[in-house]
N, CA and C atoms as a LAMMPS dump frame, in Angstrom:
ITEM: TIMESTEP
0
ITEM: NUMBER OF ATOMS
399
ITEM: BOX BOUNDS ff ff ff
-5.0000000000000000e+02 5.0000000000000000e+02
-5.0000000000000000e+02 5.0000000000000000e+02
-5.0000000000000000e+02 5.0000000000000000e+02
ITEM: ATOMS id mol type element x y z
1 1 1 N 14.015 -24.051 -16.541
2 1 2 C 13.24 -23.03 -17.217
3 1 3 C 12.174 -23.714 -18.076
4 2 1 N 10.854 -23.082 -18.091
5 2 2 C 9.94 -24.023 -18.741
6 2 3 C 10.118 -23.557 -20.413
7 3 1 N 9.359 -24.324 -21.324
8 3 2 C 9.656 -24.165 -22.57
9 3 3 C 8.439 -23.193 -22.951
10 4 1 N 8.803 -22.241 -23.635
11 4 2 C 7.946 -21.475 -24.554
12 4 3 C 7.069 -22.127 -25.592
13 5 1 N 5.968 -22.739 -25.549
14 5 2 C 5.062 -23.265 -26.484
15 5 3 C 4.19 -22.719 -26.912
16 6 1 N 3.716 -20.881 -26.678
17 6 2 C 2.982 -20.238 -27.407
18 6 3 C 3.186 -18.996 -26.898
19 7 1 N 2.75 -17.679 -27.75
20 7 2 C 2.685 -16.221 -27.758
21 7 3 C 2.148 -15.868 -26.596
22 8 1 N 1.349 -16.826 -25.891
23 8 2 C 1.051 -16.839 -24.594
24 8 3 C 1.697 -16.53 -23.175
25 9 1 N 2.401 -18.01 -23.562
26 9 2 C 3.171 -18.606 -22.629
27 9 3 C 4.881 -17.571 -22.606
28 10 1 N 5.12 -16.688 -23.928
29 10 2 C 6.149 -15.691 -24.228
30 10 3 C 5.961 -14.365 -23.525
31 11 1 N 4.288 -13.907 -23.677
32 11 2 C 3.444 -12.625 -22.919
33 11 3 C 3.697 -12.946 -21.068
34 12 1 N 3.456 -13.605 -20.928
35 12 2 C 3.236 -13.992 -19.28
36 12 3 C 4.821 -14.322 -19.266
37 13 1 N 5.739 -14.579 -19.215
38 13 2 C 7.085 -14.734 -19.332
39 13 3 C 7.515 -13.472 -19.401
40 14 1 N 7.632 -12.389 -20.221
41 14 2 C 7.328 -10.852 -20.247
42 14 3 C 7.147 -10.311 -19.082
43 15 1 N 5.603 -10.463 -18.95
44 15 2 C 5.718 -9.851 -17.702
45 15 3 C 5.656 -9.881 -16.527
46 16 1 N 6.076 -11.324 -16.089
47 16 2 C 6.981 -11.414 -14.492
48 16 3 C 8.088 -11.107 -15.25
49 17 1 N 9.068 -11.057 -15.621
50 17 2 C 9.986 -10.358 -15.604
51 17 3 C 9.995 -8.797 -15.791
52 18 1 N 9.473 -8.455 -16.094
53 18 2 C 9.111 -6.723 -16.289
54 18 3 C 8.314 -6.351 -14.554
55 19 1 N 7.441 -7.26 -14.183
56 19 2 C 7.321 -7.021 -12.877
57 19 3 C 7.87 -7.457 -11.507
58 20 1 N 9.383 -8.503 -12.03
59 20 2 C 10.573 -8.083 -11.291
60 20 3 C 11.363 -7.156 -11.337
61 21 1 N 11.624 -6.808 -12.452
62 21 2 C 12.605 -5.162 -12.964
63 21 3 C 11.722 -4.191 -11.5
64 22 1 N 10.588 -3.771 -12.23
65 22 2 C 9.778 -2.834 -11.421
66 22 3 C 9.738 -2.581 -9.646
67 23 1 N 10.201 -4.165 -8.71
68 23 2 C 10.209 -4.658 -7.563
69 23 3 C 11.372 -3.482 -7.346
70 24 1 N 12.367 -4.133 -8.41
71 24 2 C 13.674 -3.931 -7.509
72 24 3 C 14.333 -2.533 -8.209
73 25 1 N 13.67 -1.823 -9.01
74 25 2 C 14.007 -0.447 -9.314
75 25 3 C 13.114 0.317 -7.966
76 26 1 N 11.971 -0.042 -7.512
77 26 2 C 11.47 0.538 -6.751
78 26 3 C 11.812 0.679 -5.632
79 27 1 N 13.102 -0.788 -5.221
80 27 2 C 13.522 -0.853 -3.95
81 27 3 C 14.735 -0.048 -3.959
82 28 1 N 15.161 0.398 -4.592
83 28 2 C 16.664 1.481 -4.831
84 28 3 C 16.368 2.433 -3.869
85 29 1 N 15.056 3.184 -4.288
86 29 2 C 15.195 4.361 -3.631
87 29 3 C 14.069 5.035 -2.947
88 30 1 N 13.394 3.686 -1.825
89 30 2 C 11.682 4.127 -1.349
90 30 3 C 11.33 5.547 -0.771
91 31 1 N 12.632 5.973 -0.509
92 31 2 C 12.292 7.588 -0.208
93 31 3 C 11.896 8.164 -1.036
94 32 1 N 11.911 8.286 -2.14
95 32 2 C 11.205 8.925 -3.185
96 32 3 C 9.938 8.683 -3.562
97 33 1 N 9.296 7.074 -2.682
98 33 2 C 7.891 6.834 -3.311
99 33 3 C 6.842 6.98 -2.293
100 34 1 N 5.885 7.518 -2.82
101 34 2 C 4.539 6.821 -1.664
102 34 3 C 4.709 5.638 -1.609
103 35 1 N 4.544 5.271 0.235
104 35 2 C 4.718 4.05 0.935
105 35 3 C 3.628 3.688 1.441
106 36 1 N 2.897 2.979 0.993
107 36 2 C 1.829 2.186 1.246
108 36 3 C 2.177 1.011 2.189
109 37 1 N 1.436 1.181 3.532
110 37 2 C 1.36 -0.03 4.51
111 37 3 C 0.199 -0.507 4.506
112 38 1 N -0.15 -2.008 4.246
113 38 2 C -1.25 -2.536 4.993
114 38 3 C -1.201 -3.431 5.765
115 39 1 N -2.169 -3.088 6.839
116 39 2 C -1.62 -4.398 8.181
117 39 3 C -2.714 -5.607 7.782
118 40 1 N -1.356 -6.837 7.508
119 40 2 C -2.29 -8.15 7.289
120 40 3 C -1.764 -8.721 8.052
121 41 1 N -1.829 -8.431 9.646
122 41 2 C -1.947 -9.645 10.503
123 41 3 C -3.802 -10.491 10.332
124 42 1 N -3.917 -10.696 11.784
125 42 2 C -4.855 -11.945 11.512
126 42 3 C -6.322 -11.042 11.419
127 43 1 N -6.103 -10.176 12.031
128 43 2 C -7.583 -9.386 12.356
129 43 3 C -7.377 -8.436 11.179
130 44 1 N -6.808 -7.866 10.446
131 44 2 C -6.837 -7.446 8.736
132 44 3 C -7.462 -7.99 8.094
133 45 1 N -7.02 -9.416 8.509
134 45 2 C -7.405 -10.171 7.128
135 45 3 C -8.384 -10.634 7.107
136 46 1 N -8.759 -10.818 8.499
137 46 2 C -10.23 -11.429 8.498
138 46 3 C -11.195 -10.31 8.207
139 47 1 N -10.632 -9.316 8.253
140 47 2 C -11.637 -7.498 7.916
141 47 3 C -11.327 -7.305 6.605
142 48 1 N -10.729 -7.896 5.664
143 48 2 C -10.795 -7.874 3.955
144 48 3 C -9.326 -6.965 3.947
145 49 1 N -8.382 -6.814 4.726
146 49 2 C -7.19 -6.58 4.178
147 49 3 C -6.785 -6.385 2.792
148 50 1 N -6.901 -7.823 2.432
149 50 2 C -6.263 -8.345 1.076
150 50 3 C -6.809 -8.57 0.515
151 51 1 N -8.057 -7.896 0.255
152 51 2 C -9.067 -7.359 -0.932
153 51 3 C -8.334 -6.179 -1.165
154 52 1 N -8.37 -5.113 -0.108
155 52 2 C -7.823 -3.735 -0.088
156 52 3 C -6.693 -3.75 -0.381
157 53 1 N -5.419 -4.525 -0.182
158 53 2 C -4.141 -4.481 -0.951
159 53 3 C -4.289 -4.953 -1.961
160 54 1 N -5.011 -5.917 -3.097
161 54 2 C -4.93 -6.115 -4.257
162 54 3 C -5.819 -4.802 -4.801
163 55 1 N -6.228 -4.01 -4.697
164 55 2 C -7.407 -2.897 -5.17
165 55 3 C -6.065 -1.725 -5.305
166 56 1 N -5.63 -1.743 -3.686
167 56 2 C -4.599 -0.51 -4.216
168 56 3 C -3.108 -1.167 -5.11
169 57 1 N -3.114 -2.148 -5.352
170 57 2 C -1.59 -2.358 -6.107
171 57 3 C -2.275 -2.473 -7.599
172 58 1 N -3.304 -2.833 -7.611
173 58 2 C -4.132 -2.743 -8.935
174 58 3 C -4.145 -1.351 -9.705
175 59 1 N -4.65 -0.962 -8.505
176 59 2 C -4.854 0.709 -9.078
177 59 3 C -3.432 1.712 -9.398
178 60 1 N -2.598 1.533 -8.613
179 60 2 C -1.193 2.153 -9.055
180 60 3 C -0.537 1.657 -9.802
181 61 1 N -0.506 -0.019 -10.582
182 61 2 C -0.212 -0.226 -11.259
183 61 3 C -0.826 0.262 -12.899
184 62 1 N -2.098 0.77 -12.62
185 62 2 C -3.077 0.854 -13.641
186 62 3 C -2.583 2.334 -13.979
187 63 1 N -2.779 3.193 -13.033
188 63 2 C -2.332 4.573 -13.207
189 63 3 C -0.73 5.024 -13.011
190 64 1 N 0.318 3.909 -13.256
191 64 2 C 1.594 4.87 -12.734
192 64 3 C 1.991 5.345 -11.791
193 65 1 N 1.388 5.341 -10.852
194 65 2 C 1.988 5.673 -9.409
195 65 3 C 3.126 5.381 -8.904
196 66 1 N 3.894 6.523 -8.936
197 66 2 C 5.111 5.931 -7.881
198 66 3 C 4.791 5.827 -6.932
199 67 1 N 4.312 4.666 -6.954
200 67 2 C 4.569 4.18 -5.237
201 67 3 C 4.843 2.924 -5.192
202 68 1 N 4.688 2.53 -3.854
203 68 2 C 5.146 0.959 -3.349
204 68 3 C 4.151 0.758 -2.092
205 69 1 N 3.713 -0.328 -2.304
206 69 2 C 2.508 -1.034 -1.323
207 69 3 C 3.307 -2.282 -0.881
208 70 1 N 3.522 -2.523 0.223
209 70 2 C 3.604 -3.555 0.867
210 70 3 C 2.635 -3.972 2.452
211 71 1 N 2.698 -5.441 2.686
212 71 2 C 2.289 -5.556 4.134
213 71 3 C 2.847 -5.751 5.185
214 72 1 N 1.831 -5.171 6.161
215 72 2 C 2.611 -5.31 7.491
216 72 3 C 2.296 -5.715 8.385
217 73 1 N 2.926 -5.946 9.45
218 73 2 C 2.056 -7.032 10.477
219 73 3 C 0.856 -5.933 11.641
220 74 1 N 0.313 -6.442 12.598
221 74 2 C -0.454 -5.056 13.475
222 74 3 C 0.135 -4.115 14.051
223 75 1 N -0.748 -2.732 13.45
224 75 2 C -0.353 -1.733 14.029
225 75 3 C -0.926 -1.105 15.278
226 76 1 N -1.941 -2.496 15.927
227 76 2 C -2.401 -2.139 17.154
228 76 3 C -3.808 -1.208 17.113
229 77 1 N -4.035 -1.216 15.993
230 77 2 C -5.759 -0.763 15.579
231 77 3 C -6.372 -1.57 15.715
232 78 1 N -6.976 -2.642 16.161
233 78 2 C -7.511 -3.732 15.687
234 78 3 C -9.067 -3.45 15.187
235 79 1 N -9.518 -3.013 16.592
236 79 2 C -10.895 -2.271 15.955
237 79 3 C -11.022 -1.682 14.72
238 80 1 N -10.271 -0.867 13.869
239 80 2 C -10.592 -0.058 12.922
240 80 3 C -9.821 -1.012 11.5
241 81 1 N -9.969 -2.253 11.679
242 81 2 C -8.96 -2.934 11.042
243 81 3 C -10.033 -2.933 9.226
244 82 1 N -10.172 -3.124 8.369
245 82 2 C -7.875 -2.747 7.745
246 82 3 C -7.983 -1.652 8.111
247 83 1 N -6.695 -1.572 8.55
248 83 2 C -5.751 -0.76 8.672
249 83 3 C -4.726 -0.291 6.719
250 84 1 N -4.427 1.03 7.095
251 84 2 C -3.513 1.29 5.814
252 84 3 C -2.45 2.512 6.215
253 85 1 N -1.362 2.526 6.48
254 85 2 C -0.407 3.534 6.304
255 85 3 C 0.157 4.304 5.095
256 86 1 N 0.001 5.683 5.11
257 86 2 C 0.551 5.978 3.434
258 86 3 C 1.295 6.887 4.419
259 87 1 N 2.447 6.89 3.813
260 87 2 C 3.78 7.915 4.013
261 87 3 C 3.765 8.638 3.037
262 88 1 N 3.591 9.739 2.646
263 88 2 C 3.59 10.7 1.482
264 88 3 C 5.332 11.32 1.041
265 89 1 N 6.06 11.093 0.113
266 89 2 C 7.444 11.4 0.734
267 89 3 C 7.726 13.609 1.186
268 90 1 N 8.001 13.656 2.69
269 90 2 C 8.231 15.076 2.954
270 90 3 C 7.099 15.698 3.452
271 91 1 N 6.475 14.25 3.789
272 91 2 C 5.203 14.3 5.042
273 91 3 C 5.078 13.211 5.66
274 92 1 N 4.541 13.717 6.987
275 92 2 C 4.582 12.742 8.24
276 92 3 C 3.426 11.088 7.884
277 93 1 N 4.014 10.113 7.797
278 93 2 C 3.08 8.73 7.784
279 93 3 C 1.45 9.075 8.629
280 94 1 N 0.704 9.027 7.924
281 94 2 C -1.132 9.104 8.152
282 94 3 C -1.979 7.328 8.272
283 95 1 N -2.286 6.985 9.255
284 95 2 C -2.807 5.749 9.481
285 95 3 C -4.199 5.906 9.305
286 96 1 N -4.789 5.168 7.711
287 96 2 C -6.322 4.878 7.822
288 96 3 C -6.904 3.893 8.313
289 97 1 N -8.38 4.049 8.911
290 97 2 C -8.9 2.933 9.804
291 97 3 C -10.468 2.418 8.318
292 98 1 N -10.725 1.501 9.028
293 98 2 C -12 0.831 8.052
294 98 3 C -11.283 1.196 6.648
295 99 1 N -10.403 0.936 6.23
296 99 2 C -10.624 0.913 4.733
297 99 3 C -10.911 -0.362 4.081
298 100 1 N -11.615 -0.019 3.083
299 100 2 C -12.718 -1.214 1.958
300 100 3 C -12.069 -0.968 1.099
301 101 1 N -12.128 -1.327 -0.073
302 101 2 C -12.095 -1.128 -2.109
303 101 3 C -12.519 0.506 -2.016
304 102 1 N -13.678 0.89 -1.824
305 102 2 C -13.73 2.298 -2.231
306 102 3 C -12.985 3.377 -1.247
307 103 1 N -12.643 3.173 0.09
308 103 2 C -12.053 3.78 0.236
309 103 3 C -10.672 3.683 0.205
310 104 1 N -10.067 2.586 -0.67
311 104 2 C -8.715 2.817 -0.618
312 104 3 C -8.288 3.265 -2.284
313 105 1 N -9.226 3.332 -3.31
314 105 2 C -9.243 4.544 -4.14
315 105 3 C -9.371 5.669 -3.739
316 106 1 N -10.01 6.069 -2.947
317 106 2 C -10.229 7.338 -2.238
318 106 3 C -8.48 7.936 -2.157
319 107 1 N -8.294 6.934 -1.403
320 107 2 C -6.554 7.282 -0.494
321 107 3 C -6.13 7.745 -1.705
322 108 1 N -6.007 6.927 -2.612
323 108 2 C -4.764 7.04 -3.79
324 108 3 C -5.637 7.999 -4.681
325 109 1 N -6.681 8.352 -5.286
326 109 2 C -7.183 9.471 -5.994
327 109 3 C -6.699 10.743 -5.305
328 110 1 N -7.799 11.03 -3.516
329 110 2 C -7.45 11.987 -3.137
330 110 3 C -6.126 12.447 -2.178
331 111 1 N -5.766 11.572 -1.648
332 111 2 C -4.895 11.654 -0.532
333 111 3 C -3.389 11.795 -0.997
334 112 1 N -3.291 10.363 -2.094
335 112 2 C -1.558 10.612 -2.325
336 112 3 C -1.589 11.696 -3.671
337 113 1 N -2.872 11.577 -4.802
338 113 2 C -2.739 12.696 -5.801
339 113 3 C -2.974 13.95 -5.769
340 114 1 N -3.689 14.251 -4.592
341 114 2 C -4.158 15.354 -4.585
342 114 3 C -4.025 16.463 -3.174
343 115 1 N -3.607 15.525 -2.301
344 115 2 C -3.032 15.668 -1.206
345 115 3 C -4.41 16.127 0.005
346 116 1 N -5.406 15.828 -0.716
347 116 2 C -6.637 16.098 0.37
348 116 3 C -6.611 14.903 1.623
349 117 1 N -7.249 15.675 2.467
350 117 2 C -7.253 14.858 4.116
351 117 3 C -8.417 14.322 3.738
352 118 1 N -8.343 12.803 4.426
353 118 2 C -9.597 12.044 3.807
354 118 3 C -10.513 11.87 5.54
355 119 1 N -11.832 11.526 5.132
356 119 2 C -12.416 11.091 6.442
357 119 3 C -11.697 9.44 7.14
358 120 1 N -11.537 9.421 8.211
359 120 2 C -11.415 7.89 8.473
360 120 3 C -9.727 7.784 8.999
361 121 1 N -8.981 9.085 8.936
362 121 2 C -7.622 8.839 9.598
363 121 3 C -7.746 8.661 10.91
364 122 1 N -6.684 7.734 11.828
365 122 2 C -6.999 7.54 13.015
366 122 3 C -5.485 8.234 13.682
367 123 1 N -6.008 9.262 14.511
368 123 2 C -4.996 9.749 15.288
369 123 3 C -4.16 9.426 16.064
370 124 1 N -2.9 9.791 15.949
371 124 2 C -1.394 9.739 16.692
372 124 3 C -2.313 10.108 18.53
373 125 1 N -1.882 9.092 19.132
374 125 2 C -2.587 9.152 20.427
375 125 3 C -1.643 8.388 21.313
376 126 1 N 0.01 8.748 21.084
377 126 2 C 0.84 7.954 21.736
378 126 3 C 2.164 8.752 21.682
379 127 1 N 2.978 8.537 22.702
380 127 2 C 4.318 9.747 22.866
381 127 3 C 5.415 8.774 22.761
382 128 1 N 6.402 9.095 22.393
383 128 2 C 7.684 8.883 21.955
384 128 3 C 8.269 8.827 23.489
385 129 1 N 9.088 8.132 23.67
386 129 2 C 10.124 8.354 25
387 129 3 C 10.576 10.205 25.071
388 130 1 N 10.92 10.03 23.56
389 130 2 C 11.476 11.644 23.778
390 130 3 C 10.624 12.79 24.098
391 131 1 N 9.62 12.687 24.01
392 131 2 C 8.6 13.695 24.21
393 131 3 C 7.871 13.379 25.516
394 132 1 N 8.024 12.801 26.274
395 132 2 C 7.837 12.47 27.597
396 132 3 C 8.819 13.408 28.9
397 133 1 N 8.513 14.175 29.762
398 133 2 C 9.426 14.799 30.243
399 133 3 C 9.131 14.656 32.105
C-alpha cells in the first residue's frame, strides 16, 4: 500500500475506492440499470469509440445516472461504427450507428432521460432461429 504524503494523495485514494464501491453495487443488480454497450473492437476504435465511451461514462457520472456503460467486442455494424447499445430496463436493446461526443449526449439527455427516439438507430434486420418457420 503506498504511503499517504498529502491531502492529495488521501483525495485520489478516496476516490478509487468510492469508484470501486460504485463498480460493484452496480453489478448486484444490472437489471435495474440502463445498459450501455459500446463496440470497441478494432474498427470502433479506429472510428473514435473511446472518445464516445469516456464522454458517456463522464456524463452519467456527472449527472447520476443509473446506469452502467461497458465495452463490447463487434456487433457486426462495421460501417456505422461506433457503434452503441442502450438497453433501457422494460424495453427492447436499440443499436446506435455513427455515434460522436455529441451524439452520445444526445442518447443519454434524450433517449435514456426522456425516452425520445433519436435519429441514427440502426435496424433489427435479422431473425432468430425461432422466428424462422
Amino acid at each position: 500500500m503506498n504511503k499517504i504524503k498529502s491531502l492529495d494523495d488521501l483525495r485520489k485514494m478516496k476516490q478509487n475506492l468510492e469508484n470501486g464501491m460504485n463498480i460493484r453495487e452496480k453489478s448486484n443488480s444490472p437489471e435495474s440499470l440502463v445498459q450501455i454497450r459500446v463496440a470497441m473492437a478494432t474498427c470502433g476504435i479506429a472510428s473514435g469509440a473511446r472518445a464516445v465511451m469516456n464522454t458517456l461514462i463522464e456524463r452519467i457520472e456527472k449527472d447520476k445516472i443509473p446506469a452502467v456503460v461497458t465495452q463490447g467486442g463487434c456487433m457486426g455494424y462495421c460501417y456505422a461504427e461506433p457503434t452503441v447499445e442502450v438497453k433501457v430496463p422494460g424495453k427492447d436493446p436499440v443499436v446506435f450507428g455513427y455515434v460522436d461526443s455529441k451524439v452520445a449526449i444526445d442518447i443519454i439527455e434524450k433517449y435514456v432521460l426522456q425516452g425520445e427516439l433519436l435519429e441514427g438507430i440502426i435496424p433489427v434486420n435479422y431473425q432468430t432461429i425461432n422466428d424462422k418457420k
